[in-house]
C-alpha positions as CSV (number, residue, x, y, z in Angstrom):
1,X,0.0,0.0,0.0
2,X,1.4,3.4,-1.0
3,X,1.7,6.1,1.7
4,X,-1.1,8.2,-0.4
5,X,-3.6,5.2,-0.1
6,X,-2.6,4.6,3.4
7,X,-3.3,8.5,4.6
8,X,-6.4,8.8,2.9
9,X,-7.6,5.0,4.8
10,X,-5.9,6.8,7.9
11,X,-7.6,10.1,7.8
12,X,-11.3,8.0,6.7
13,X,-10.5,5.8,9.7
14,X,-10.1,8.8,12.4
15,X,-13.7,10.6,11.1
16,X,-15.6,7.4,11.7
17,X,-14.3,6.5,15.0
18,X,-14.4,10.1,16.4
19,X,-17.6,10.0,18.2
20,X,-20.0,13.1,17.5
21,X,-21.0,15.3,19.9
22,X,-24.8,14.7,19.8
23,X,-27.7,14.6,22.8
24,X,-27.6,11.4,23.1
25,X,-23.5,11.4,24.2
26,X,-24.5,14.3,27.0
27,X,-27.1,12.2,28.1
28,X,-24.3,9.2,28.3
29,X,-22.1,11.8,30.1
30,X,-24.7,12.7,32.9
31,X,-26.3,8.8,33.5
32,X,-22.6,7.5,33.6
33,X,-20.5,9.9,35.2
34,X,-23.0,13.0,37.4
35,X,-25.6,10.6,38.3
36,X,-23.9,8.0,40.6
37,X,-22.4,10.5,42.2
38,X,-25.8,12.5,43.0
39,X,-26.9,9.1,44.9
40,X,-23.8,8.5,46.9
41,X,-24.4,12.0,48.3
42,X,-28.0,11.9,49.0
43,X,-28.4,8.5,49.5
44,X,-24.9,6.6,50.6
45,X,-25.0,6.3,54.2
46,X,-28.3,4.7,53.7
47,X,-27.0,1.9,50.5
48,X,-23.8,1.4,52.6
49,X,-26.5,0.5,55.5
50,X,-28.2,-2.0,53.3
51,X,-25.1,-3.3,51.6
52,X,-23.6,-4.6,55.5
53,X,-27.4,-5.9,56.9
54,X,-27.3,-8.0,53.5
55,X,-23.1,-8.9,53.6
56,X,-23.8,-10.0,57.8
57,X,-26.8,-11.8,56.7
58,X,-25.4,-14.0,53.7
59,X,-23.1,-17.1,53.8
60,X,-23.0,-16.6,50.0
61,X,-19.5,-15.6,49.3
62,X,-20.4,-14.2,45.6
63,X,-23.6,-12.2,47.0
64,X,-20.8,-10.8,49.7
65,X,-18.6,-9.9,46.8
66,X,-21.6,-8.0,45.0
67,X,-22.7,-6.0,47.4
68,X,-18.8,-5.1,49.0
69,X,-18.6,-3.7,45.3
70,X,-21.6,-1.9,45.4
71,X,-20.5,-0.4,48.7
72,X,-17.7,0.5,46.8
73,X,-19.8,2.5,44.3
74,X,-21.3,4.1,47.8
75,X,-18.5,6.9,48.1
76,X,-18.3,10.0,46.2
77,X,-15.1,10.2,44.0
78,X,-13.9,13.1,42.8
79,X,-11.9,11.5,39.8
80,X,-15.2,10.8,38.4
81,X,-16.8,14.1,38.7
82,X,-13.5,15.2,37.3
83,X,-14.1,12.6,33.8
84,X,-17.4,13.8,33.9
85,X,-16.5,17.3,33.7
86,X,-13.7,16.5,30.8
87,X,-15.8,15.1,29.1
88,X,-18.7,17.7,29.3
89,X,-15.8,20.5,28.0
90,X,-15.1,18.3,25.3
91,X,-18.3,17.9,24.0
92,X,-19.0,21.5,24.2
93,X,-15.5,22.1,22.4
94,X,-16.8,19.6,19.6
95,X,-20.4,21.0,19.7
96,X,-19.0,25.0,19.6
97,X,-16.5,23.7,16.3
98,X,-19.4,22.2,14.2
């Protein structure tokens, strides 16, 4: 393949696989990375109350697992308000240079 071929495949391959800034991708942005973290502060104490009555209750190791993960998901983190707001700026960036 000559280098002419090859940067015209490259530069077709980076427009398909660039995702588009479309309603659909801030939606995405808010369920996946702003919502969680609205629970764990409103609600957290409460699912980390649930998550140990059902861990102490349970001789099943995988349900243990489970809900130690979900306790896990409990606990505001900042790193993920932090993606969420990235990725916000970067869709506004890509929505602004459309």
């Amino acid at each position: 393949m000559n280098k002419k071929k090859f940067d015209s495949f490259k530069q077709n391959i980076h427009k398909q696989l660039k995702p588009k800034p479309t309603w659909k991708s801030l939606t995405g942005i808010f369920i996946f990375f702003f919502l969680p973290e609205i629970v764990a502060y409103f609600w957290g104490e409460e699912l980390r109350a649930y998550c140990n009555t059902i861990i102490n209750s349970t001789d099943d190791f995988t349900t243990k697992q489970i809900y130690e993960t979900l306790k896990m998901f409990c606990e505001n983190s900042l790193f993920n308000i932090f993606l969420g707001f990235a990725f916000l700026l970067w869709w506004l960036y890509e929505r602004v240079k459309n």
